[in-house]
N, C-alpha and C positions, 0 to 999 in steps of 0.2 A: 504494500500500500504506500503512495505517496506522501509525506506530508504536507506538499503544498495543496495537493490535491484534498485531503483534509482541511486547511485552512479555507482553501479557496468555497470551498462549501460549508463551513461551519460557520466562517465571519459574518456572511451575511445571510444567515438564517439564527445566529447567535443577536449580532445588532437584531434585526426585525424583532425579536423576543422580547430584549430587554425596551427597544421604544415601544412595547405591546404592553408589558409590565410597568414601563411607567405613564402610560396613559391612564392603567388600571388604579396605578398608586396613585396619582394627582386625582384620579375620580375618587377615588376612598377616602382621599384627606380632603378634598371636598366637602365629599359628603357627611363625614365625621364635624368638619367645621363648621355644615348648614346644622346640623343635630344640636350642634352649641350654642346656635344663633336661635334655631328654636326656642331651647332653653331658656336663653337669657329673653327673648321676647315673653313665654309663659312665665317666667320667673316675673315679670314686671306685673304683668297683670293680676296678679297674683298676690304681689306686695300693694297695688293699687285695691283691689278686692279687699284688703286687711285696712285700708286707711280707712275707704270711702264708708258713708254715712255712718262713720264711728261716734260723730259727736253732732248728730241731729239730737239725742236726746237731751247732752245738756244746751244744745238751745232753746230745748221746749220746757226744762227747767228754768232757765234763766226767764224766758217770757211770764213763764206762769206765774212765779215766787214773785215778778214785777206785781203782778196781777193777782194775788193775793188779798183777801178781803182785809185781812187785819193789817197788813202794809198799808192800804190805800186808807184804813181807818189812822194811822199813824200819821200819814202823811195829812191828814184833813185837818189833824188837832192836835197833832202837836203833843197828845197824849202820851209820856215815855212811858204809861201803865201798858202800853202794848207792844213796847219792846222785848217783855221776858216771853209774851207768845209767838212774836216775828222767831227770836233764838229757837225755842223749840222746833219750830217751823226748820228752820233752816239746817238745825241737828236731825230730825227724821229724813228731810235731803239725802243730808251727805250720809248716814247712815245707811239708807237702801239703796242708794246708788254705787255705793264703796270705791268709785274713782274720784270723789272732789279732794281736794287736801283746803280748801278751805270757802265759803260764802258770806261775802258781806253787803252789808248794806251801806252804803255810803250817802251822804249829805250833799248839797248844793256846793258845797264848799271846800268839798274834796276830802273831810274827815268823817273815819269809821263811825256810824252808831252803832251798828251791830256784825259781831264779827265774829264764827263758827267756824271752827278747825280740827282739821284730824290729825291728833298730833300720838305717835308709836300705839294706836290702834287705838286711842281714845278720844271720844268728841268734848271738846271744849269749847263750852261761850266765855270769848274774851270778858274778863271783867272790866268796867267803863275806864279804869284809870290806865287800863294798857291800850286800849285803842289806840290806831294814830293817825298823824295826820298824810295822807296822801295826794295832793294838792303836785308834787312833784312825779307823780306817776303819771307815766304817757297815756296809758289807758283812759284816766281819771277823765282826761280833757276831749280825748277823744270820743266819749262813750258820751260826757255830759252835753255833746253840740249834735247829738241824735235826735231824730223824731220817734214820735210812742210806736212801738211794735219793730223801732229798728236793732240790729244785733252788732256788736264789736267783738270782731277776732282778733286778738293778740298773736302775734307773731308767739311762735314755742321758742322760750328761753330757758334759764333755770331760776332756783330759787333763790330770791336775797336776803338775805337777812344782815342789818344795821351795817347794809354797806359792802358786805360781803357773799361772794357765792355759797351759797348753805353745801356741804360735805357730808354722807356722800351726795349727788348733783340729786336735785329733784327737778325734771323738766317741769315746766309746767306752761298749760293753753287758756289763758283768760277770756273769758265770755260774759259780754256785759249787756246792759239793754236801761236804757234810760228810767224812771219812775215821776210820775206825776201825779198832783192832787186832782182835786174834782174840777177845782177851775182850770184847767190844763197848765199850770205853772210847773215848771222842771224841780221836781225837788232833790235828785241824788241818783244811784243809780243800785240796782243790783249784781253785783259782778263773781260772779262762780271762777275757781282756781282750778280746773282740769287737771288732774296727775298722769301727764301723757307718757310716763315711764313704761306702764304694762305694755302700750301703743308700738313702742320702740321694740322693745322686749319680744313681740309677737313678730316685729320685724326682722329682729336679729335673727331669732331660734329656726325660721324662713329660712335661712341662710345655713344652717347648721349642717342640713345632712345632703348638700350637693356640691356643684362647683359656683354656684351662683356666691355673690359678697353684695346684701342690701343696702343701698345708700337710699338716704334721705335728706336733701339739699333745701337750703332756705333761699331767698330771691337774691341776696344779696352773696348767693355762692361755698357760703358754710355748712358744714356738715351737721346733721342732726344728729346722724346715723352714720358710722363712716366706718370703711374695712380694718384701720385699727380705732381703739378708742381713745389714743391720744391725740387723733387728726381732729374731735368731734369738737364744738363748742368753741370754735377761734373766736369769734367775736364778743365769748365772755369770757374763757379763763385766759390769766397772763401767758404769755406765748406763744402764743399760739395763734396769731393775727395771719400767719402764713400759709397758716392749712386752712387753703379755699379752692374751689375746684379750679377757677381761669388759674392760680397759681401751681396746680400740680397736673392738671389734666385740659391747659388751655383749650385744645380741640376740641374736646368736648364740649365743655364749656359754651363755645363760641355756636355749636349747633344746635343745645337746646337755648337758647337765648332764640333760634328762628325758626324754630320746627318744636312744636308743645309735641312732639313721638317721634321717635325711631330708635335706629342703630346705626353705633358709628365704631368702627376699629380705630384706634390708636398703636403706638409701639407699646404702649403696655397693658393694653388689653381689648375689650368689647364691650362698650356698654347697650344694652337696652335701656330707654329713656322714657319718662309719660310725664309731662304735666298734671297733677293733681288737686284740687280743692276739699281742703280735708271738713269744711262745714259750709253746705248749701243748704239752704230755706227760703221756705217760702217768702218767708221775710226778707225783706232789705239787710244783707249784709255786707258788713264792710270792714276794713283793715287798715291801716297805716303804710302796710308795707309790700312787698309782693305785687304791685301794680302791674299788669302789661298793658303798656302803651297802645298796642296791634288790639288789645279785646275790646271790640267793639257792643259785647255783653255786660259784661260787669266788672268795670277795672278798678275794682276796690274789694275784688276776692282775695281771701290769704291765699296763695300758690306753694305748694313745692316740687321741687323735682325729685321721681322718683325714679333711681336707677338700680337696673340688677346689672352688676361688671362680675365678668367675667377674664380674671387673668390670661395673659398671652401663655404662662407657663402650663396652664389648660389645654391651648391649643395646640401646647405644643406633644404635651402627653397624649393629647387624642390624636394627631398624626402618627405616634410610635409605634400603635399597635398595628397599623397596616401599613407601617416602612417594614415591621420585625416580619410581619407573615408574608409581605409580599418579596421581602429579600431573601428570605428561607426557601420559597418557592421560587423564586428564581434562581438560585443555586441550584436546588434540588433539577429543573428543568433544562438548566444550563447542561448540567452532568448527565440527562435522558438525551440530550441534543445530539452531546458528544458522543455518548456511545452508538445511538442510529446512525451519527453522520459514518461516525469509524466500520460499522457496520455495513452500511452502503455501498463507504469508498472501497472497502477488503473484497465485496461482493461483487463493484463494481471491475476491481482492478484485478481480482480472480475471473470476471468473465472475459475482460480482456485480454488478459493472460492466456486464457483457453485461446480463445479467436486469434491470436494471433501465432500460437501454438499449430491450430488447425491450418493457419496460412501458413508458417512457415511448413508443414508436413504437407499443404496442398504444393507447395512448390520447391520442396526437397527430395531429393533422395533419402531414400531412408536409410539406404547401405553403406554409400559412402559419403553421404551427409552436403553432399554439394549438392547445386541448383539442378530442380529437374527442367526438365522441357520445354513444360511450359513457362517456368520465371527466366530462360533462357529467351524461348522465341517474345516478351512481355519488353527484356532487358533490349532486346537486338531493336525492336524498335523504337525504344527509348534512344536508343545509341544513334539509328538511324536521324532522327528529329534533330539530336542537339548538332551531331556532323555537318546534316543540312543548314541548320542556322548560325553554325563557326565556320564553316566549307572548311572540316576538316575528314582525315579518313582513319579507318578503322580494320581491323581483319576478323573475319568471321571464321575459322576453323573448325573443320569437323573431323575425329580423331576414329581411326578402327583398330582395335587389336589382334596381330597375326598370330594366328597359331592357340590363342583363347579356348577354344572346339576341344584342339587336344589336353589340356589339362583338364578343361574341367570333367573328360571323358574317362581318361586315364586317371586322376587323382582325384576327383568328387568334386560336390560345389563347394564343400565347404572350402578348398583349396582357391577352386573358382574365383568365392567372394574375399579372398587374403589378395588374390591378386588385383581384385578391381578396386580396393580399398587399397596396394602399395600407388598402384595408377594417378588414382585419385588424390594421393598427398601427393606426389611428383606433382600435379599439376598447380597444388594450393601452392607449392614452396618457390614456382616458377609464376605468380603473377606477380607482378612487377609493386612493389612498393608505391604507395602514393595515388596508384593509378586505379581506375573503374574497371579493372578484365575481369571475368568472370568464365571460371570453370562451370562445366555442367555434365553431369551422364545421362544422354537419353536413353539408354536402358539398353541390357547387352551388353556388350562389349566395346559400345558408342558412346564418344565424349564428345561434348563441345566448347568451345574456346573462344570468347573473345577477346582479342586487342586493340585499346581504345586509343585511340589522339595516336597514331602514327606519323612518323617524318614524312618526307616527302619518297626518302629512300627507304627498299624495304627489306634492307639488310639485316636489318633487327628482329625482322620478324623471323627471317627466315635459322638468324643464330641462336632465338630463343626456343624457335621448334626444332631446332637439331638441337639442342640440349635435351630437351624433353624426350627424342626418341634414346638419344644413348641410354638416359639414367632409366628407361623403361626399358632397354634391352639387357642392360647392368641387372637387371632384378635374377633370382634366383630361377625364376619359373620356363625362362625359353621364351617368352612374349614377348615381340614389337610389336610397334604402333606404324600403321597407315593413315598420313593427315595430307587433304585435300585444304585449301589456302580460297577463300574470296574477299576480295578487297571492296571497300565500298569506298568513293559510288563510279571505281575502274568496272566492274566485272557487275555491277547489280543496283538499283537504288531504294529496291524496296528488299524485305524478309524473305519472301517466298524467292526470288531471283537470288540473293547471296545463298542460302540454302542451296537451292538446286546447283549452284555453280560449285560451291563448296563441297558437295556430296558428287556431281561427276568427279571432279578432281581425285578426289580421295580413291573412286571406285580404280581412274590412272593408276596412284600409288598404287594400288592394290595388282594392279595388273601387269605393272611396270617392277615388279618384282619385292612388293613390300617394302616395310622398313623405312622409308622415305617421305619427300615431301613432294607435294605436285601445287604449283600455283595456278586456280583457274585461267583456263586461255592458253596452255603452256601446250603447243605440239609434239615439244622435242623431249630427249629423258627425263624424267624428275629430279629431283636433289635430292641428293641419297644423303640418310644421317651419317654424319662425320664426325 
């Protein structure tokens, strides 16, 4: 078997494989990376699903406890005998509801009258001498410049206490709603403290048993909810002023500022995206913060963005398992390749082996292994073409052995075939180096001889067939050779004419006493080997 012959068939059935293979890998990692994208899209709507209408009830709290008989009798007169019933009022609230961390009632003026809290699992009505004054609270002003039946969402912060972030963080979503007497004069407001920790909470644990990482972004780019938790709350605890999405994840960033959904890959990962409004009502509700300029519905809803990211270190795991299996198998195919190709090429290069086998014994003797007949008269023509097209000449010889009859009669064939086989090397050892001549037996005791690209003179020839008859009379056995001589294209210009010229000739030798050479054409004695 060849080995180029291997190569030349393996390379490019080997390449085809491998760009077959990785059309199959780019489609798997694909596909593995639409399965992610998926994800991160279901992951989104999912964490949207846990926000939305979480906090329709405390608005419908808030409204009510506005709306309150003994509030509004409070509000009429001025009566503080119906403050210790607004408290209870506001402790059965916060009691069955178990998310407020605190409900107050607030004044015209921006100070607590009544103020219920849930403080390490107990409800407390503040006593009047700790109430305080909140006049300095953003809410306060915002909520007091409402009309009746309208709502204030507070932006999610954390808890302050005299100045400081209360430890550990308590998030909290303020909801307020104006309060009025009978003659519709503003007198204060009610304003509920939402504990939006559980909120979070349900949001994180989301996150726990996939690749999905829940974020919850406020308008102004801060993290609510962020993949660690010391990214979350820049814009209240010290330090942290830096962890904001334009400053860790500008691209993103900059996309949902113009598209309230989608998805966007980044170098460090993928995120799913949704704009959400975590309290709609029927009511007029409104915010301070979170505006979108483009809402042409209600640009005074609190917004957040909610994202499910998805690290790139994700995608990059979910491409491994069909780089491993698809590289596995391509080895494994590579080495099935091999061995068919090697197979093929040994099958192929054993039939041509054969074939050519069969041609060399279609055109050999088999005795004494030189050209038979036919690859003689095949050759003679070949010889005649290229002579014709160089105008040069050639000698066509045809050889007989004298006296052949009597050994093999007298001493057997096997005798016989010793002497056409010593014949037959005299003639291999007398063609001329370099040169196209070609011995040949046509069968019997018949040789033929060519000699190619002759001089002009043909001395040569005739001293290389007097060589040939001495060293075949030199043999052990009693046999010369009779050779008839046709020159091309003196005596013939096609096969059949140097034959027939070459074979009278010979028949002369023969006639003319053996032994000898006779050149076609020749009338007078032959040339006797010397």
């Amino acid at each position: 078997m060849s080995g180029r012959g291997f190569w030349r068939l393996y390379l490019p059935l080997a390449l085809g494989l491998v760009a077959l293979l990785v059309l199959v890998w780019g489609w798997s990692v694909r596909q593995m990376h639409r399965e992610l994208d998926e994800t991160a899209r279901a992951g989104v709507d999912e964490l949207v699903r846990l926000i939305e209408n979480k906090l329709d009830h405390v608005a419908i709290d808030t409204l009510t406890l506005a709306r309150q008989h003994i509030v509004q009798r409070y509000l009429d007169t001025d009566d503080r005998e119906w403050l210790p019933l607004i408290a209870a009022e506001l402790a059965n609230r916060i009691h069955y509801a178990r998310r407020y961390q605190k409900i107050r009632l607030i004044d015209e003026t921006g100070h607590e009258v009544v103020r219920v809290e849930s403080l390490a699992g107990e409800i407390l009505t503040i006593p009047e001498e700790e109430l305080q004054d909140k006049t300095d609270r953003y809410y306060v002003e915002a909520t007091l410049g409402l009309e009746p039946g309208e709502l204030y969402v507070s932006p999610l912060d954390l808890s302050i206490e005299n100045g400081e972030v209360l430890l550990p963080f308590l998030p909290l979503l303020r909801v307020g709603t104006p309060v009025f007497d009978s003659a519709g004069r503003g007198r204060g407001m009610i304003v509920i403290s939402y504990r939006a920790g559980h909120l979070l909470e349900r949001l994180e644990d989301f996150g726990r048993a996939g690749p999905i990482r829940p974020m919850l972004i406020n308008c102004a780019g801060y993290w609510l909810l962020a993949p660690q938790r010391e990214m979350a709350w820049g814009f209240m605890v010290e330090g942290r002023a830096e962890q904001r999405m334009q400053v860790r994840y500008p691209e993103a960033w900059a996309r949902m500022q113009h598209h309230p959904l989608g998805l966007i890959r980044t170098a460090d990962g993928t995120f799913a995206y949704r704009d959400v409004v975590p309290l709609q009502s029927s009511y007029p509700v409104y915010s301070a913060l979170c505006a979108r300029r483009d809402d042409s519905v209600s640009p005074n809803l609190l917004r957040w963005h909610v994202a499910a990211f998805i690290a790139r270190e994700r995608y990059v795991r979910a491409a491994l398992t069909p780089t491993l299996v698809i590289a596995g198998l391509g080895v494994l195919l590579l080495l099935v390749l091999a061995l068919a190709v090697h197979a093929t090429v040994a099958l192929r290069a054993d039939r041509r082996a054969r074939i050519d086998r069969l041609q060399r014994q279609a055109r050999t003797d088999a005795l004494t292994g030189l050209a038979n007949r036919t690859a003689f008269e095949e050759r003679t023509d070949l010889e005649i073409a290229r002579a014709a097209r160089h105008h040069r000449r050639f000698a066509l010889c045809l050889l007989d052995l004298d006296g052949f009859k009597a050994v093999n009669d007298s001493q057997g064939h096997l005798v016989g075939d010793e002497v056409l086989r010593f014949v037959a090397a005299v003639l291999v050892r007398h063609l001329r180096t370099g040169s196209d001549d070609l011995a040949s037996r046509f069968g019997g005791d018949e040789f033929g001889l060519l000699l190619c690209e002759l001089p002009e003179e043909i001395e040569q020839v005739q001293t290389i067939l007097a060589d040939l008859c001495r060293r075949i009379a030199a043999g052990d056995w009693g046999v010369t050779v009779s050779i008839g001589v046709a020159l091309y294209p003196d005596h013939a210009t096609n096969r059949v004419g140097l034959l027939r010229a070459a074979d009278v000739a010979m028949y002369r030798a023969k006639e003319r006493g053996k032994n000898c050479i006779v050149l076609a054409g020749e009338h007078d004695q032959g040339a006797p080997a010397r």
